[in-house]
N, C-alpha and C positions, 0 to 999 in steps of 0.2 A: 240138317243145319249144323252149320261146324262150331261156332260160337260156345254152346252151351259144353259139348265133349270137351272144349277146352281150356275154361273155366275149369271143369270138375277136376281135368288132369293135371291143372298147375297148382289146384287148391290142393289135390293127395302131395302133389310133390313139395310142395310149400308145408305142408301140416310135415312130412320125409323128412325133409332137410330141416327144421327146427328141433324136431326128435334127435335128428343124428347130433346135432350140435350142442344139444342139452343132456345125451348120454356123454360122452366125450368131456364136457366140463363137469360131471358130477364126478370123474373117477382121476381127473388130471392129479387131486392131491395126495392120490396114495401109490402114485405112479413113482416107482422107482430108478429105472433104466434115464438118463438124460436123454441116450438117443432114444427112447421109446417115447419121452415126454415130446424130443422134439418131432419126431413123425408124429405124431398125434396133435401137436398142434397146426404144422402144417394140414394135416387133414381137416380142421375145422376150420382154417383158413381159407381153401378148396370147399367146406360146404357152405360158408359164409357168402362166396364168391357168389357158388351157383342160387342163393336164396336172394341176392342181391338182384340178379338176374330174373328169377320167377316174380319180384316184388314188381322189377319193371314192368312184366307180360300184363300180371296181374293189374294195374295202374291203367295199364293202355286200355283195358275190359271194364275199370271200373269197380273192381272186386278189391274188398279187405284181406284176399286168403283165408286161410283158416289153421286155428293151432291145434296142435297134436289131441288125440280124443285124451280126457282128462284119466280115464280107464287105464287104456292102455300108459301111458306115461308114470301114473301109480305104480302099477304091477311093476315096469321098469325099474322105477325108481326102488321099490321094495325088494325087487332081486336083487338090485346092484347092492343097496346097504343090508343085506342077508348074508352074500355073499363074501362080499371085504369084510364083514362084523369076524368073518369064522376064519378069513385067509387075504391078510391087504397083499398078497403078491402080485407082480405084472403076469402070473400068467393066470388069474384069476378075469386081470383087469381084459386080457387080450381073449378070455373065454366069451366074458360079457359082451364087448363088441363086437366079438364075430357071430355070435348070437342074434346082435342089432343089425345088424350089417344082412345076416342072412334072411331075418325077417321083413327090414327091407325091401330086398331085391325081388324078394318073394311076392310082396304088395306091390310094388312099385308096376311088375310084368302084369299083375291080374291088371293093372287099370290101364295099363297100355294096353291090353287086349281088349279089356270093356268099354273104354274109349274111343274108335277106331277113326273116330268121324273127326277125333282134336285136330287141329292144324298141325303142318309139321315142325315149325317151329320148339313149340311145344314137346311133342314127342321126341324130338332131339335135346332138348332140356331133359327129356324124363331117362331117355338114353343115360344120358350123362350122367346123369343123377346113379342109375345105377352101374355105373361102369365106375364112378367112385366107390362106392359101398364094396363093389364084389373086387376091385384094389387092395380098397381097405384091410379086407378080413383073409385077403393073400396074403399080402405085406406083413402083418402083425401074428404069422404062423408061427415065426420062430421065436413070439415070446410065450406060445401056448404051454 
């Protein structure tokens, strides 16, 4: 049945793209570069987009989504203010993201694989989703 695979895979990428969007605003204020602040908001603008999109999938199924594991988001959040606490630099900030960006891409592929049954829709959403992230953490090499 395809229903249920695709629920799960819109809920990983929904829970994805709120992480990305909530890593990305905890670190905007200690962002120094203008053009680095503005690729980085464009980028949250780009994941906003696609969370707008999953909200709709998710609506037509009937599903709330789901928010980022509370665990994981900690940890995040404890690296990020660990590491600005010792070094507020942009290539502090561009380490941190490509970090998120990698672990990401990295989840994002396992449930496109353990999913296989989602509709395609969907899987083109999860595409997308990761063809931003693995952008991202291109794009923001040269502030490493």
């Amino acid at each position: 049945m395809i229903e249920p695979d695709t629920i799960k895979l819109l809920r990983e990428c929904d829970s994805g793209v709120k992480m990305g969007v909530s890593s990305i605003d905890e670190v905007m204020e200690y962002v120094k570069r203008e053009e680095f602040r503005e690729y980085l908001n464009r980028c949250r603008d780009e994941h906003e987009e696609l969370q707008r999109e999953i909200q709709d999938l998710l609506d037509e199924y009937h599903d709330d989504g789901r928010e980022p594991n509370p665990m994981a988001k900690g940890m995040s959040w404890m690296k990020t203010n660990v590491k600005l606490a010792v070094d507020e630099s942009d290539q502090t900030i561009a380490d941190l993201i490509t970090d998120g960006c990698n672990m990401g891409v990295k989840s994002l592929n396992r449930y496109l694989n353990q999913y296989q049954a989602a509709e395609e829709r969907t899987k083109d959403i999860t595409k997308k989703l990761i063809k931003l992230e693995e952008t991202l953490a291109k794009d923001i090499r040269k502030y490493l």
